[in-house]
C-alpha positions as CSV (number, residue, x, y, z in Angstrom):
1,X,-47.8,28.8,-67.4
2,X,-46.9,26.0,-69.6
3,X,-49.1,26.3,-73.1
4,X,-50.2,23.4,-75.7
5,X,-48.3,25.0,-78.2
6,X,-45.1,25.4,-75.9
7,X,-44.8,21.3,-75.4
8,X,-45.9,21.3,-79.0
9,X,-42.4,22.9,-80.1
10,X,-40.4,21.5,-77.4
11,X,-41.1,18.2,-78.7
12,X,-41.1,19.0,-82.4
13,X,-37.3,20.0,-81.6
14,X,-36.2,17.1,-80.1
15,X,-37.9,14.9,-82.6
16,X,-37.3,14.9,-86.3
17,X,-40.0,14.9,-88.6
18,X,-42.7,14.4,-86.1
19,X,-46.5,16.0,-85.9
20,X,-47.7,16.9,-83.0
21,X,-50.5,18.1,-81.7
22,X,-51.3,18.6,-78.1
23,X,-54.2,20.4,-76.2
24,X,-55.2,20.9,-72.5
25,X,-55.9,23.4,-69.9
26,X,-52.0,24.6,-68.7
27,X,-51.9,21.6,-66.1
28,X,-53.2,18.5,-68.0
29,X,-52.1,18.3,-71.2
30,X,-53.0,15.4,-74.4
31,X,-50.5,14.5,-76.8
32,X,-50.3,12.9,-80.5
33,X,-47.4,12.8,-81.4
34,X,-46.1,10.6,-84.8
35,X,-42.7,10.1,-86.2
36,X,-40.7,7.5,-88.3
37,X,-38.3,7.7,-85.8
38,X,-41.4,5.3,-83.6
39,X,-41.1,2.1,-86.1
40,X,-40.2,-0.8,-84.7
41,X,-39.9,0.6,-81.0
42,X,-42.0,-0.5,-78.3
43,X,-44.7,1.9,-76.9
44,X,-42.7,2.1,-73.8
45,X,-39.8,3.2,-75.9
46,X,-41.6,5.5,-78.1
47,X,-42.6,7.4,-75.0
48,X,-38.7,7.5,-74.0
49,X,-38.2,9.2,-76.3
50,X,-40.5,11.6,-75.6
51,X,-39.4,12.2,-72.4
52,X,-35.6,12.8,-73.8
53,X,-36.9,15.2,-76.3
54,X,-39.1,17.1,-72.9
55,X,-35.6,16.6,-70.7
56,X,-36.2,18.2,-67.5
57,X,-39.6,20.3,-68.7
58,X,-41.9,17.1,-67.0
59,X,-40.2,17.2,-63.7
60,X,-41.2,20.9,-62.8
61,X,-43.0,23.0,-66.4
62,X,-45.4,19.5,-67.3
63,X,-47.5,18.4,-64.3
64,X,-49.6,15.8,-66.4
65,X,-48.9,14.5,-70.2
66,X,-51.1,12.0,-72.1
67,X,-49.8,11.0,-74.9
68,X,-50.5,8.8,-78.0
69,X,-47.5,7.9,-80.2
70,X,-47.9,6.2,-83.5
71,X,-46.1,6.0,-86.7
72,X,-46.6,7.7,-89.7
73,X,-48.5,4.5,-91.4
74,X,-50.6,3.4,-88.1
75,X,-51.7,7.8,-88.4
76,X,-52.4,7.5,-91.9
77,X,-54.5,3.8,-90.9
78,X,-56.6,6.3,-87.8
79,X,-57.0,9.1,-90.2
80,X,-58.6,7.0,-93.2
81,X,-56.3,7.5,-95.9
């Protein structure tokens, strides 16, 4: 079974520089996941480019992913800082 921490790395490999965090129950996962590598794309892209990093992992390891993809200054904006 597919783990948080498992999607966690696979992403963090595919993206530079990016944080992630993910949790959920092995079938249903959340995502946060922010990079530099976000600014200036669309939302739609952003999440392209999670999908490239994942390659074939959504189409048979991931049966549901959530995510929420931000740059590093909209994270530091959520977070307060």
């Amino acid at each position: 079974m597919v783990t948080p921490g498992d999607i966690k790395n696979w992403i963090e490999s595919g993206l530079q520089d990016a944080h992630v965090e993910i949790d959920g129950d092995g079938h249903h996962f959340n995502a946060i996941i922010v990079t530099p590598l976000f600014e200036g794309k669309s939302r739609i892209a952003q999440h392209q480019l999670v999908y490239a990093a994942l390659g074939d992992k959504m189409k048979a390891e991931i049966h549901a992913l959530s995510m929420r993809t931000l740059t590093p200054e909209e994270w530091q904006l959520e977070q307060g800082a």
